[in-house]
Backbone atoms as SQL, in Angstrom:
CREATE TABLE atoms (id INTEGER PRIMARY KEY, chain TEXT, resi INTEGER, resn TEXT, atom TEXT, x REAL, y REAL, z REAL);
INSERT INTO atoms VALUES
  (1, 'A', 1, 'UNK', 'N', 5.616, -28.220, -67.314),
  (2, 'A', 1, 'UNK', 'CA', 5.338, -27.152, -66.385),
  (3, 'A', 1, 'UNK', 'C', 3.979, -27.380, -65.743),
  (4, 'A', 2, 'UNK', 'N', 3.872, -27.245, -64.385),
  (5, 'A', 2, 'UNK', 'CA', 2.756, -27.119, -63.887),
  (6, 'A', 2, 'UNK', 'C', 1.537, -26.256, -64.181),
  (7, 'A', 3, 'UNK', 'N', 0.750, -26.422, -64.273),
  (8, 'A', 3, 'UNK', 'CA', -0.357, -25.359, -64.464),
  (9, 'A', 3, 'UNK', 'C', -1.334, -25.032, -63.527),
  (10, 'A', 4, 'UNK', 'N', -0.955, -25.179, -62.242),
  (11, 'A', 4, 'UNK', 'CA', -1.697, -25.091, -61.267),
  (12, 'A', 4, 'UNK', 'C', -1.407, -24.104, -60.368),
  (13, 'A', 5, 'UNK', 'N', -1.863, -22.888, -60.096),
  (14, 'A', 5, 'UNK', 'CA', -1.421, -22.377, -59.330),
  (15, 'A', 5, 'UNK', 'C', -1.249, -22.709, -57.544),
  (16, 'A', 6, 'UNK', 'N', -0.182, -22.763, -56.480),
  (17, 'A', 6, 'UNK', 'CA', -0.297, -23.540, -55.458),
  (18, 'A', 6, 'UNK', 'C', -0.971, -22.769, -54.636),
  (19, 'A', 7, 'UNK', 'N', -0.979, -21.624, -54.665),
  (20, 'A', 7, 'UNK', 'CA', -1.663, -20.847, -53.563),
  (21, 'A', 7, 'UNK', 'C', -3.112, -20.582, -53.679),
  (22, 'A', 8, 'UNK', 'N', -4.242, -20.695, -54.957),
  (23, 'A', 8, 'UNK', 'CA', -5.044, -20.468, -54.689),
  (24, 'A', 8, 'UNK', 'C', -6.046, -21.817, -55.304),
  (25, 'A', 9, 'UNK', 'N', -4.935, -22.567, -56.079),
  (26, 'A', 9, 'UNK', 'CA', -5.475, -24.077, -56.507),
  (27, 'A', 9, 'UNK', 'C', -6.046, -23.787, -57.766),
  (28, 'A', 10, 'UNK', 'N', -6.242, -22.137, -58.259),
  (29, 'A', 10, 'UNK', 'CA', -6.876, -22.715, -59.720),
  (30, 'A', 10, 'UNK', 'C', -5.805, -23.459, -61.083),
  (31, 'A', 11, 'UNK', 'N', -6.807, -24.142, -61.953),
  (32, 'A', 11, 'UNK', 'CA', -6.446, -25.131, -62.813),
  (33, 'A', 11, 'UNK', 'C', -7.006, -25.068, -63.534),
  (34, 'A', 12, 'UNK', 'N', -6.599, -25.100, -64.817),
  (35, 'A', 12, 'UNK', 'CA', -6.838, -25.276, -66.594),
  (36, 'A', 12, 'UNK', 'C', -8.876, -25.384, -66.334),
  (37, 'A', 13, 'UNK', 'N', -9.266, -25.008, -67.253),
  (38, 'A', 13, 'UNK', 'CA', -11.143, -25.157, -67.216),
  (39, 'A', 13, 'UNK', 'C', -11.314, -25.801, -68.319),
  (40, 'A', 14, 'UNK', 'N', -12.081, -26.645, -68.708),
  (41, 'A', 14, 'UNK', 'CA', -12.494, -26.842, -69.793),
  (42, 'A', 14, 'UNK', 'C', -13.712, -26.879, -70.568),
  (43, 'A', 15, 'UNK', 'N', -13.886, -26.432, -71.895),
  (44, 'A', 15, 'UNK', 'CA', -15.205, -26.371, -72.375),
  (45, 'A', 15, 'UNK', 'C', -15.501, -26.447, -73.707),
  (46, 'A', 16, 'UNK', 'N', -16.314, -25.962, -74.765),
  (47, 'A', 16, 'UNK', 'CA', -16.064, -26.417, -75.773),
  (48, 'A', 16, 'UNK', 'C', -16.738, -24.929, -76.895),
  (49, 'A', 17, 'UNK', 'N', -15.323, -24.716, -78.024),
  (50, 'A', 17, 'UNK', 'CA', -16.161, -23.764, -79.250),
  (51, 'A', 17, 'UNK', 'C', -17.180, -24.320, -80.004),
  (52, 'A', 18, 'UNK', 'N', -18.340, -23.588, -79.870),
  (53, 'A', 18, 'UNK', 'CA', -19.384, -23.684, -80.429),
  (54, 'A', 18, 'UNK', 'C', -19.702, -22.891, -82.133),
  (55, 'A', 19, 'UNK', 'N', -20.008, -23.831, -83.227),
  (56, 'A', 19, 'UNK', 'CA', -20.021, -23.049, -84.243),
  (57, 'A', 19, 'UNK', 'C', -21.381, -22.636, -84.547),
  (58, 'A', 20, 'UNK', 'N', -21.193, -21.968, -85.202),
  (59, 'A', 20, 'UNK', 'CA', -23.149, -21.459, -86.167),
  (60, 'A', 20, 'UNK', 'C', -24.115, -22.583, -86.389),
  (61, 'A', 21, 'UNK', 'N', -22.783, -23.727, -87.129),
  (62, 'A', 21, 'UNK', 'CA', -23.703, -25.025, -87.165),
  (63, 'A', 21, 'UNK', 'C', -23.747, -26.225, -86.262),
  (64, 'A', 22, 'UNK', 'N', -23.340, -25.495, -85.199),
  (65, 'A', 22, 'UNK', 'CA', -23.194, -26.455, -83.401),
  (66, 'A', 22, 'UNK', 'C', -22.646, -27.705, -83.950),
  (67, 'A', 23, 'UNK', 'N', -21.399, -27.174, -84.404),
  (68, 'A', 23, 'UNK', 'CA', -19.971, -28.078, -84.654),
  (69, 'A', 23, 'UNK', 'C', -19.472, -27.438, -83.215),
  (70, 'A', 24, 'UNK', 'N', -18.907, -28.845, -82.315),
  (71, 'A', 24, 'UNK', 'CA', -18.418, -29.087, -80.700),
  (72, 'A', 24, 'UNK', 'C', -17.296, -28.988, -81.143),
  (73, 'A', 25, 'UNK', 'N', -16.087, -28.595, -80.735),
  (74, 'A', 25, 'UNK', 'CA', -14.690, -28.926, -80.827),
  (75, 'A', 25, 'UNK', 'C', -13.763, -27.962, -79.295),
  (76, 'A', 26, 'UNK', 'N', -13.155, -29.370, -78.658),
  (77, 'A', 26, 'UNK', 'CA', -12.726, -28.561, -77.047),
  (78, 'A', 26, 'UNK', 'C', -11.859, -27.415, -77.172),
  (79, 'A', 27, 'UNK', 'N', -12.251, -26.500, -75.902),
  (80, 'A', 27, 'UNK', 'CA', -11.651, -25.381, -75.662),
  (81, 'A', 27, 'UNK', 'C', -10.497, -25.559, -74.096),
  (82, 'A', 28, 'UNK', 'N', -9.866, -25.233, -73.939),
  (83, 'A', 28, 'UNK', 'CA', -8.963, -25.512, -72.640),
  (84, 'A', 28, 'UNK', 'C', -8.505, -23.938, -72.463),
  (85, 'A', 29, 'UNK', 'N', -8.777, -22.936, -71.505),
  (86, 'A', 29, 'UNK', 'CA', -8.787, -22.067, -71.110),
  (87, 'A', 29, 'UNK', 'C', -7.880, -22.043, -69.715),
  (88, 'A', 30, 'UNK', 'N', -6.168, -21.569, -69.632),
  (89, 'A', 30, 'UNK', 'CA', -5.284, -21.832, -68.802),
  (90, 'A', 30, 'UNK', 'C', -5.050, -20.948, -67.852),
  (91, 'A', 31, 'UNK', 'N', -4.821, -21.148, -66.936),
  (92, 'A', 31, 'UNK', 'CA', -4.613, -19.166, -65.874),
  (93, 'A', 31, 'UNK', 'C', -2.773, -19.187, -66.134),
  (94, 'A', 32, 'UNK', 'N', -2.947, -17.710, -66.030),
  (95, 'A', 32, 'UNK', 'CA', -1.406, -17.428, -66.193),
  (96, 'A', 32, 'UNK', 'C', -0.108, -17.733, -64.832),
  (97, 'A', 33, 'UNK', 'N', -0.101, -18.464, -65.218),
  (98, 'A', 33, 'UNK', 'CA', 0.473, -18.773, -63.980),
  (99, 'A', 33, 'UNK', 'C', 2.262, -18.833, -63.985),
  (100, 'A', 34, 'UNK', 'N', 3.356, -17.834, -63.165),
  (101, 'A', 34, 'UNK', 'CA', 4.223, -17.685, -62.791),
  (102, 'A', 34, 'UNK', 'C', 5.323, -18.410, -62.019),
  (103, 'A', 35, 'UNK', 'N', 6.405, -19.081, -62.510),
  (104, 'A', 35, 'UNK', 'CA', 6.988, -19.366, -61.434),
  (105, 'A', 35, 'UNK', 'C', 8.392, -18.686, -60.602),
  (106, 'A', 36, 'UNK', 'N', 7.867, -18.313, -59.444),
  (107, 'A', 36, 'UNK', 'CA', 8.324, -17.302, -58.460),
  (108, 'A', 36, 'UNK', 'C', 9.221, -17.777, -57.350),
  (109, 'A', 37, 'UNK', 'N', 10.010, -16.903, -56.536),
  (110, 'A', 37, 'UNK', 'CA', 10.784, -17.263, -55.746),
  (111, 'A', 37, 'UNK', 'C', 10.206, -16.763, -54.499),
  (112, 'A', 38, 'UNK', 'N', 9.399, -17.265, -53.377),
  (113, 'A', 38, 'UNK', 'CA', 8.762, -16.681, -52.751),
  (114, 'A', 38, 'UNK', 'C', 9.303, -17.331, -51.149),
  (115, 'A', 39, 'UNK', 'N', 8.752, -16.388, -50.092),
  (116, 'A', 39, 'UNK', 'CA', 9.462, -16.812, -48.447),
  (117, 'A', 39, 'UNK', 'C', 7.734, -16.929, -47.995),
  (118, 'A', 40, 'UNK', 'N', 8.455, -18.276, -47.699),
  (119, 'A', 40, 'UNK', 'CA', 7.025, -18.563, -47.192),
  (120, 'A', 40, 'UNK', 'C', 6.857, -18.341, -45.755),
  (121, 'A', 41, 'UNK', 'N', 5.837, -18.897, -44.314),
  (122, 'A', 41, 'UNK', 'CA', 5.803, -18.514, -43.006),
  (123, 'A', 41, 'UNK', 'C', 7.176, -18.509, -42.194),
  (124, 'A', 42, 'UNK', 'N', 7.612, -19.418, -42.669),
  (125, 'A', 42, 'UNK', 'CA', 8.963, -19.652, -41.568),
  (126, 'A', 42, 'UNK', 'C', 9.600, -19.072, -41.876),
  (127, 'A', 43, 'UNK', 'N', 9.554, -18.145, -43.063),
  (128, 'A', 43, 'UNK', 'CA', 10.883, -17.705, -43.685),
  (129, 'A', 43, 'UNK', 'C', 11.780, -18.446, -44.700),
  (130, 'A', 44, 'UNK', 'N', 11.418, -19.677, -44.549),
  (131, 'A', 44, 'UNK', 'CA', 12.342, -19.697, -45.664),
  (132, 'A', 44, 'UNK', 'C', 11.464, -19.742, -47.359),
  (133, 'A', 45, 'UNK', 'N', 13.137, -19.714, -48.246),
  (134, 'A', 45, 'UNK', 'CA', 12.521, -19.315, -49.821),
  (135, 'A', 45, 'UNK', 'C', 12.560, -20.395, -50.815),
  (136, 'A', 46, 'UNK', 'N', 11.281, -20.713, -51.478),
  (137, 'A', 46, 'UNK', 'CA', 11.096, -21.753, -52.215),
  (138, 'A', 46, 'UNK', 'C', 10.391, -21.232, -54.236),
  (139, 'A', 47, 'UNK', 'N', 10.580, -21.793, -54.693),
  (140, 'A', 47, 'UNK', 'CA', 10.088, -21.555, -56.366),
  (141, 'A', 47, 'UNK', 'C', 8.939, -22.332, -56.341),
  (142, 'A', 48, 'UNK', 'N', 7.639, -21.979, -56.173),
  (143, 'A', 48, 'UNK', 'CA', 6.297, -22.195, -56.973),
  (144, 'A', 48, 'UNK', 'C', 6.140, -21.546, -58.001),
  (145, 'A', 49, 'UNK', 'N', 4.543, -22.184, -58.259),
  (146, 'A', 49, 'UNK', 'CA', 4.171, -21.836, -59.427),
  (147, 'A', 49, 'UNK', 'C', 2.846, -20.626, -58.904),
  (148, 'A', 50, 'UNK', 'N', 2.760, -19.318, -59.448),
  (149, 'A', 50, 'UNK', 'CA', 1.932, -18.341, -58.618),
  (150, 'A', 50, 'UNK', 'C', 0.351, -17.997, -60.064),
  (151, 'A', 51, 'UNK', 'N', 0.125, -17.833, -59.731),
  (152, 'A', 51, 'UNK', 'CA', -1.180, -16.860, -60.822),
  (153, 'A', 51, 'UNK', 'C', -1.087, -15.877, -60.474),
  (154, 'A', 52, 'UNK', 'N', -1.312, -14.844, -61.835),
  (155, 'A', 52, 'UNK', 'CA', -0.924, -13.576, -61.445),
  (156, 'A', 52, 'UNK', 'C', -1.865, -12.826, -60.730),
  (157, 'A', 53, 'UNK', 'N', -3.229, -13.294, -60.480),
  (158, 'A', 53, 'UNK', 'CA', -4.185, -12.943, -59.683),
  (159, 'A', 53, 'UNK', 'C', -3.995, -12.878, -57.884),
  (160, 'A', 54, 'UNK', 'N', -2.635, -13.729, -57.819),
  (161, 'A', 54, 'UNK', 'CA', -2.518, -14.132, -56.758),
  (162, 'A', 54, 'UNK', 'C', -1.755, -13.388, -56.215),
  (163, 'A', 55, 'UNK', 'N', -0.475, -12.937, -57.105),
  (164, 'A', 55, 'UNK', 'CA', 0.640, -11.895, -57.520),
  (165, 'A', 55, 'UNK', 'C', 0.043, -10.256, -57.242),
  (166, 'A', 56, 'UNK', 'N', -0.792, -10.348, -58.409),
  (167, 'A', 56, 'UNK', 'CA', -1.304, -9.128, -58.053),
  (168, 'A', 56, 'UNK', 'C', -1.894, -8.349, -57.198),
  (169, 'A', 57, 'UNK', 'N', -2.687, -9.507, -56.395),
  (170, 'A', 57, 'UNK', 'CA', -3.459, -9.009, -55.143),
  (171, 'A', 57, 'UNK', 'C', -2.633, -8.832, -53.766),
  (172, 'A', 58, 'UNK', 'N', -1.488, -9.464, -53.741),
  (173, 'A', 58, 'UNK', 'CA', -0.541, -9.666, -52.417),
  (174, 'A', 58, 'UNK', 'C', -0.556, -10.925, -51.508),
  (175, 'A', 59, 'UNK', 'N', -1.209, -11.974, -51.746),
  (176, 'A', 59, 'UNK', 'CA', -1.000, -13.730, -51.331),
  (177, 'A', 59, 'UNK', 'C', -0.587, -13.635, -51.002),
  (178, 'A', 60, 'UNK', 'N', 1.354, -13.410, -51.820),
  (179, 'A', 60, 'UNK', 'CA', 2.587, -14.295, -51.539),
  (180, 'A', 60, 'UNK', 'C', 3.496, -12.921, -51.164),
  (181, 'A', 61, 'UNK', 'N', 4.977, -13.361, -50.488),
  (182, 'A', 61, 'UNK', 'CA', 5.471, -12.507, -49.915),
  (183, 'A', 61, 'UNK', 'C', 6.945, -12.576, -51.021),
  (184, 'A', 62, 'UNK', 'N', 7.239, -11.877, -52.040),
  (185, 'A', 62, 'UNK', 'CA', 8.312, -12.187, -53.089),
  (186, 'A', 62, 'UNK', 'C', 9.761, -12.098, -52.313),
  (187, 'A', 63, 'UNK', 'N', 10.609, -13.272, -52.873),
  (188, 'A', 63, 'UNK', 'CA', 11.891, -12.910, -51.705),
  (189, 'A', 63, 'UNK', 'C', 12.998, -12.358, -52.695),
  (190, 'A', 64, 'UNK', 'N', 13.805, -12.021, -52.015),
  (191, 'A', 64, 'UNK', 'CA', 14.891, -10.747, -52.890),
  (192, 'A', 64, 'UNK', 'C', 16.164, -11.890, -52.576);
C-alpha cells in the first residue's frame, strides 16, 4: 500500500525514541492515509490514496 498521500504529498517522517539513557532506536511516524474513490477536474472517477487531513478539510470531491 502506498503511504503517500497524492493530493497533498505528505509521507511517512522519520526520527528516533530517545531513552533516559540516550539509547537511539528509529521511530517512523505514518499519516493516515485513505484509499478513496474520488472525480477529479474533468469529471472523471479514479481510487487514490487521500489523508484524512485532506478528507477532512474538502481537497477532494468524493464520487457516489
Amino acid at each position: 500500500m502506498s503511504r503517500k498521500c497524492e493530493v497533498c504529498g505528505k509521507k511517512p517522517m522519520f526520527g528516533h525514541n530517545v531513552s533516559h539513557a540516550n539509547n537511539k532506536t528509529q521511530k517512523i511516524q505514518r499519516p493516515n492515509v485513505q484509499k478513496l474513490r474520488i472525480q477529479d477536474d474533468s469529471g472523471s472517477v479514479k481510487k487514490v490514496y487521500v489523508c484524512t487531513r485532506c478528507l477532512r478539510t474538502g481537497k477532494i470531491k468524493k464520487a457516489i
